[in-house]
C-alpha angles and dihedrals in degrees: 000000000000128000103263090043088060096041078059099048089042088051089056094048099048085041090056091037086050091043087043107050083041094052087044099053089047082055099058091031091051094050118018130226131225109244138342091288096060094050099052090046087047101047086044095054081049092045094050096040096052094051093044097043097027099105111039087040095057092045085056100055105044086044086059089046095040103232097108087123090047092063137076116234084248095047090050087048085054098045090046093045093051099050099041093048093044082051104049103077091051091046081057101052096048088049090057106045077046086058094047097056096043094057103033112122115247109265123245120228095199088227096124093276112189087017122118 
């Protein structure tokens, strides 16, 4: 890789890592946790989410909006990072409330159900 091939690489990274840990602390200071555990969990979730979906996030986005050729690679990485990592926390939550309800087991009345 040259030199300019790895400033730009290095650009994208410290972009997500700056979108993610943003969107990450508007996460835990819009809604907040219970103690110290649920905020690091939950600042790490955020953390992890916004590097791994940054790019293709932000792509996404400015491609809805129609301003993909009004960005800069690094400020696309940003704008995905942030977002994915501000909405983590709530997909998870969604996900899990979803769960719940698909494996709950079905509730009894107590009316005789199943005598004659």
């Amino acid at each position: 890789m040259t030199d300019q091939g790895s400033a730009a690489a290095l650009a994208i990274w410290s972009a997500k890592l700056a979108g993610a840990a943003a969107g990450s602390a508007i996460s835990v200071a819009y809604l907040l946790p219970q103690g110290r555990r649920e905020a690091a969990l939950r600042f790490s979730i955020g953390l992890t989410t916004g590097l791994v979906f940054g790019a293709p996030g932000g792509l996404l986005i400015a491609q809805h909006l129609g301003i993909e050729e009004m960005l800069s690679k690094s400020e696309l990485a940003m704008m995905g990072s942030a977002a994915a990592s501000l909405c983590a926390w709530w997909a998870l939550g969604i996900l899990s409330r979803f769960a719940e309800q698909l494996f709950r087991a079905p509730m009894r009345t107590g009316r005789g159900e199943g005598r004659r």
